[in-house]
PyMOL CGO cylinders between C-alpha atoms (Angstrom):
from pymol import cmd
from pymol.cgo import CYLINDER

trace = [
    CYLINDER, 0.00, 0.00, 0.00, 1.90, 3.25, -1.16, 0.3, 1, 1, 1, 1, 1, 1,
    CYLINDER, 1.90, 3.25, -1.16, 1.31, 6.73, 0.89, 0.3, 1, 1, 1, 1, 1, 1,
    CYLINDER, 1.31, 6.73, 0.89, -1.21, 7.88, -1.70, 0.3, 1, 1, 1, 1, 1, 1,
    CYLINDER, -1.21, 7.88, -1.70, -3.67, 4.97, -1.01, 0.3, 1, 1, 1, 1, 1, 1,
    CYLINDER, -3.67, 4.97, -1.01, -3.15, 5.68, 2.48, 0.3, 1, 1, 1, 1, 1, 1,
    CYLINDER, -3.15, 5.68, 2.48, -4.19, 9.72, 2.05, 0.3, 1, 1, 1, 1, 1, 1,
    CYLINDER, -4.19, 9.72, 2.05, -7.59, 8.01, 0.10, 0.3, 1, 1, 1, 1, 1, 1,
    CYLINDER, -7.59, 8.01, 0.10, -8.61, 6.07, 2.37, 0.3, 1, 1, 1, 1, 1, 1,
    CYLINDER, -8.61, 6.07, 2.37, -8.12, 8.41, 5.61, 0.3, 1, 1, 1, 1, 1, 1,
    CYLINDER, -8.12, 8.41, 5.61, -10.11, 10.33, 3.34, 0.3, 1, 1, 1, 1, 1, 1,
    CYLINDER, -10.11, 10.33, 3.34, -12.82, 8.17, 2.50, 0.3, 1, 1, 1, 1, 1, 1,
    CYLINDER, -12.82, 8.17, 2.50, -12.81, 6.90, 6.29, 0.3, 1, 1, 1, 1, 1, 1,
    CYLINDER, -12.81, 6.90, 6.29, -13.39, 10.68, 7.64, 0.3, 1, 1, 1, 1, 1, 1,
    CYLINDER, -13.39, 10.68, 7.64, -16.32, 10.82, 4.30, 0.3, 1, 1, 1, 1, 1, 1,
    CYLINDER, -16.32, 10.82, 4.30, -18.20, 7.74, 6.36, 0.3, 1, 1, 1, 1, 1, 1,
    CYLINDER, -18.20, 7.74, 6.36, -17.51, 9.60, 10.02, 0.3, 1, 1, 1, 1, 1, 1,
    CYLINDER, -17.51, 9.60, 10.02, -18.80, 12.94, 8.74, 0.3, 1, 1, 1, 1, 1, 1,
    CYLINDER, -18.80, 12.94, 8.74, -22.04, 10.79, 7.32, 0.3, 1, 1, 1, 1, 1, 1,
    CYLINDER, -22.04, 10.79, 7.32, -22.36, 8.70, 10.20, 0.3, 1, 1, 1, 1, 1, 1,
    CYLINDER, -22.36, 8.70, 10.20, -22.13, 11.68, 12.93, 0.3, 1, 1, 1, 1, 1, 1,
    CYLINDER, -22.13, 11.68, 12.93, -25.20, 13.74, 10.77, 0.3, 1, 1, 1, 1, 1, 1,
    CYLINDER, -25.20, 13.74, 10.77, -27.20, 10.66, 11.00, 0.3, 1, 1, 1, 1, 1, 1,
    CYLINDER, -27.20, 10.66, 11.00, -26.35, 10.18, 14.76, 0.3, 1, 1, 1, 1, 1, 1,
    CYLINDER, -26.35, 10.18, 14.76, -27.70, 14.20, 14.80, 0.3, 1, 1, 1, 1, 1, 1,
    CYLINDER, -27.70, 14.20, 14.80, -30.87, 13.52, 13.31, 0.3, 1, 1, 1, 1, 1, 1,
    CYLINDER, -30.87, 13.52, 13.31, -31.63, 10.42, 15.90, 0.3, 1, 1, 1, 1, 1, 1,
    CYLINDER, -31.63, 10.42, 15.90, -31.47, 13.16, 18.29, 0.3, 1, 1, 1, 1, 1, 1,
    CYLINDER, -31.47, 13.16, 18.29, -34.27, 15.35, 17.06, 0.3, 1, 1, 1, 1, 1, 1,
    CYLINDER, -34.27, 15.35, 17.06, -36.85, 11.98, 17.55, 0.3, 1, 1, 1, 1, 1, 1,
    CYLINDER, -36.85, 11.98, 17.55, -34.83, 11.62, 21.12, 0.3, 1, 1, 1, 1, 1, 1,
    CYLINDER, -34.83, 11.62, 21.12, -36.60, 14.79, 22.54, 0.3, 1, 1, 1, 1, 1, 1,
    CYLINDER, -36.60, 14.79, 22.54, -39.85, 13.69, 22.44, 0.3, 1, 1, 1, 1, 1, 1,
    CYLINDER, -39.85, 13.69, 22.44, -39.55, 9.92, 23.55, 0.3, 1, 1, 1, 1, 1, 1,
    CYLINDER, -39.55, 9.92, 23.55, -37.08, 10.16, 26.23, 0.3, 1, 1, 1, 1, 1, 1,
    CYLINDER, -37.08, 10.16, 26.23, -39.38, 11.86, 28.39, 0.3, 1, 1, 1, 1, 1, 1,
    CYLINDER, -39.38, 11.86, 28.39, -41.67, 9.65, 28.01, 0.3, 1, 1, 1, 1, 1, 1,
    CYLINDER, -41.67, 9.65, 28.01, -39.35, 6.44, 28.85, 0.3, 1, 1, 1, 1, 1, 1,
    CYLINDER, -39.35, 6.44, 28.85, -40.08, 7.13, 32.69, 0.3, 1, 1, 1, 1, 1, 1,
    CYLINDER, -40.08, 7.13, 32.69, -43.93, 5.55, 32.16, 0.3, 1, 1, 1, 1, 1, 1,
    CYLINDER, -43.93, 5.55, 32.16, -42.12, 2.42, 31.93, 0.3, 1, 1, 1, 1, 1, 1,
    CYLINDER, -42.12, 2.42, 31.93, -41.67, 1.81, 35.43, 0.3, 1, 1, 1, 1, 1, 1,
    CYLINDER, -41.67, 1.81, 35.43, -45.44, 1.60, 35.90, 0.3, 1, 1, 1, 1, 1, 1,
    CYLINDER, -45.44, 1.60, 35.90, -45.02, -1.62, 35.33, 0.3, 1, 1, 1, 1, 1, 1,
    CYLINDER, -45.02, -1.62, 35.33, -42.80, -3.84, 37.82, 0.3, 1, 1, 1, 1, 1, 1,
    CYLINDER, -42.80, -3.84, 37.82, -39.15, -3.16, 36.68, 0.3, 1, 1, 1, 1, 1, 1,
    CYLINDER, -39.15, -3.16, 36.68, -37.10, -5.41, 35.00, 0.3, 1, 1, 1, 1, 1, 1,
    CYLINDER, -37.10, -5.41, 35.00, -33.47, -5.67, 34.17, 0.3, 1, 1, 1, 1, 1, 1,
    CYLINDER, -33.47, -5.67, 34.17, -34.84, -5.01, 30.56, 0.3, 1, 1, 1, 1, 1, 1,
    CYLINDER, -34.84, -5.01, 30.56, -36.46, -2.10, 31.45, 0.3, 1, 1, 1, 1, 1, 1,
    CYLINDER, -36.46, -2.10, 31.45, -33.87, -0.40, 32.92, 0.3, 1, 1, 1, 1, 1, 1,
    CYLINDER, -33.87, -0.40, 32.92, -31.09, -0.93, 30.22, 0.3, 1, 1, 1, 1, 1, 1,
    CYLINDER, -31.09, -0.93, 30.22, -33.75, 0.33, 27.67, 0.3, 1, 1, 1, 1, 1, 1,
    CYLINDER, -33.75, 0.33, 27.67, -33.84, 3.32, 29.71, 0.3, 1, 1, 1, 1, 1, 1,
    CYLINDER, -33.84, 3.32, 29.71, -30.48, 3.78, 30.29, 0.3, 1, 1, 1, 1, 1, 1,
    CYLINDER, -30.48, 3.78, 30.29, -29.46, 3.37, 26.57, 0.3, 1, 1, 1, 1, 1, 1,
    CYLINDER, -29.46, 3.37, 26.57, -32.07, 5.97, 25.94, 0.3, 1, 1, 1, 1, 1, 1,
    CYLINDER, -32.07, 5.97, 25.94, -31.19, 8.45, 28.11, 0.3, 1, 1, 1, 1, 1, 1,
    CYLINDER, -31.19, 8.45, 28.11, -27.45, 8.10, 27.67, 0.3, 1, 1, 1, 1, 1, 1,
    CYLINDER, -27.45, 8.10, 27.67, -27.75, 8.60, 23.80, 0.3, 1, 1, 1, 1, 1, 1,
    CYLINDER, -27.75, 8.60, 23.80, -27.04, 12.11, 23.93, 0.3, 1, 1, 1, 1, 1, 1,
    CYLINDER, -27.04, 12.11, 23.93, -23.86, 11.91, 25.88, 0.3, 1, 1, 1, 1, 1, 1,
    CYLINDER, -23.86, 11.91, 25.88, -22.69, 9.37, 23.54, 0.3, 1, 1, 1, 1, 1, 1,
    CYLINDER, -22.69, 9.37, 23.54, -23.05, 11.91, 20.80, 0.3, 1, 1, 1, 1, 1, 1,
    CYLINDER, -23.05, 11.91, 20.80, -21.26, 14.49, 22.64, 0.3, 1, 1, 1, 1, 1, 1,
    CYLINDER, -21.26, 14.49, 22.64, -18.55, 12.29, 22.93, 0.3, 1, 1, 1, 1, 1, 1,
    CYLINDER, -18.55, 12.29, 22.93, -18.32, 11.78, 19.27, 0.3, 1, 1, 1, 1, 1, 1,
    CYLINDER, -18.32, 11.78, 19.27, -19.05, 15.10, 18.70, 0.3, 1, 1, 1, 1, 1, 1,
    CYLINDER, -19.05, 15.10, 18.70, -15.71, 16.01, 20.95, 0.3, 1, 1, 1, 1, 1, 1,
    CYLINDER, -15.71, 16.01, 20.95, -13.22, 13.14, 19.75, 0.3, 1, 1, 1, 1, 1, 1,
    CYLINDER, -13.22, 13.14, 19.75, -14.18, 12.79, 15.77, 0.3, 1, 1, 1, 1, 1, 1,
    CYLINDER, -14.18, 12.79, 15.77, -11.57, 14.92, 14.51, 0.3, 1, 1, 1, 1, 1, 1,
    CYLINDER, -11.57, 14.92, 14.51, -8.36, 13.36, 15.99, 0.3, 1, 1, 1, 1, 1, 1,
    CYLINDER, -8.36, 13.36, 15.99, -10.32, 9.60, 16.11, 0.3, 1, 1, 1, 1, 1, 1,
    CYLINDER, -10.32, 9.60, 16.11, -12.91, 9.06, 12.78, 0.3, 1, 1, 1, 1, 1, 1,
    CYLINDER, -12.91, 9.06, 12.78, -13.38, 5.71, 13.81, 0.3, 1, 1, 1, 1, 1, 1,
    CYLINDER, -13.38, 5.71, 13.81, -15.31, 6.77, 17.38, 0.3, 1, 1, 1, 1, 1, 1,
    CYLINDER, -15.31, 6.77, 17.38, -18.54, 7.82, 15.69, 0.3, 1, 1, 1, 1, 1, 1,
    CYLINDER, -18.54, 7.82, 15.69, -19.31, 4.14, 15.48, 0.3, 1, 1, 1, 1, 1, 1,
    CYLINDER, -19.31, 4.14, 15.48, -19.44, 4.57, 19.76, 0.3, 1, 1, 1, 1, 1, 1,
    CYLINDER, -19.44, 4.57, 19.76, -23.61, 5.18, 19.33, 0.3, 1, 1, 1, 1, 1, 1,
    CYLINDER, -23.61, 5.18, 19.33, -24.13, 1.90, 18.21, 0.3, 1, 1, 1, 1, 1, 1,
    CYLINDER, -24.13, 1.90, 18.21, -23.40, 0.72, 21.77, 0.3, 1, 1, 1, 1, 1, 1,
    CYLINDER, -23.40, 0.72, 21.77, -26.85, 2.44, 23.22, 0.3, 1, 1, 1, 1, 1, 1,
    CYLINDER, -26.85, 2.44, 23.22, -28.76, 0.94, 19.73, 0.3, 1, 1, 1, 1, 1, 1,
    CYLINDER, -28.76, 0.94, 19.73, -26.97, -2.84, 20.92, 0.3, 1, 1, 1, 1, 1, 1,
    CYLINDER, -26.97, -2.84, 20.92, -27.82, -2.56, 24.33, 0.3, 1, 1, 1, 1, 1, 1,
    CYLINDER, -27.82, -2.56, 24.33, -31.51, -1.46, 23.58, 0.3, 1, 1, 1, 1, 1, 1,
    CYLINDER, -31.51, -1.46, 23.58, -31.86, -3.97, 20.86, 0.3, 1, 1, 1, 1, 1, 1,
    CYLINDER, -31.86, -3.97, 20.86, -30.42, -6.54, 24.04, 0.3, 1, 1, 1, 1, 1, 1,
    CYLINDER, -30.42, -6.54, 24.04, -32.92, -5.49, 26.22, 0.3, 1, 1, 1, 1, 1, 1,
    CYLINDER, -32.92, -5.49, 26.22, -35.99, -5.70, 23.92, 0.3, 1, 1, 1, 1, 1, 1,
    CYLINDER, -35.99, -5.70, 23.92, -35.21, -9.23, 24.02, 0.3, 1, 1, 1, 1, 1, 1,
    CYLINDER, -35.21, -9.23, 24.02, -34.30, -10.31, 27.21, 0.3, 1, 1, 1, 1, 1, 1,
    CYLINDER, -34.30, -10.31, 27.21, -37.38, -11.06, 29.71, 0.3, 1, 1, 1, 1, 1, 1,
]
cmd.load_cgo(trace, "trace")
């Protein structure tokens, strides 16, 4: 791999981060109006389900943030989302 393939694909790699961190943006915008609502979930008797649905809800922003902080010197961190989306996908299917 010569230096010139190397320059292409920092620069496609920071293409896909750029991308990736709008989309995490846009999440946000449906994030104001159904975190609040997350707390009528303990109505019912709480589970270990509930609670890491919650708290991958309500911890999406500061994931974000981080991104948002750390994306220039480290691309490769605006995949660090997808660990709220993994836990909440967990936790829809554990009883």
């Amino acid at each position: 791999m010569s230096l010139e393939d190397a320059a292409k694909n920092s620069t496609l790699e920071r293409k896909d981060a750029v991308t990736l961190f709008l989309i995490w943006n846009v999440l946000l915008l449906p994030w104001l109006f159904i975190a609040p609502l997350l707390g009528m979930l303990f109505d019912a008797p709480p589970t270990f389900s509930i609670y890491v649905g919650v708290w991958s809800v309500w911890t999406y922003p500061l994931s974000v943030g981080i991104v948002w902080m750390f994306r220039k010197k480290h691309p490769l961190i605006t995949l660090f989302p997808c660990i709220n989306l993994v836990a909440f996908l967990i936790a829809s299917y554990v009883p």
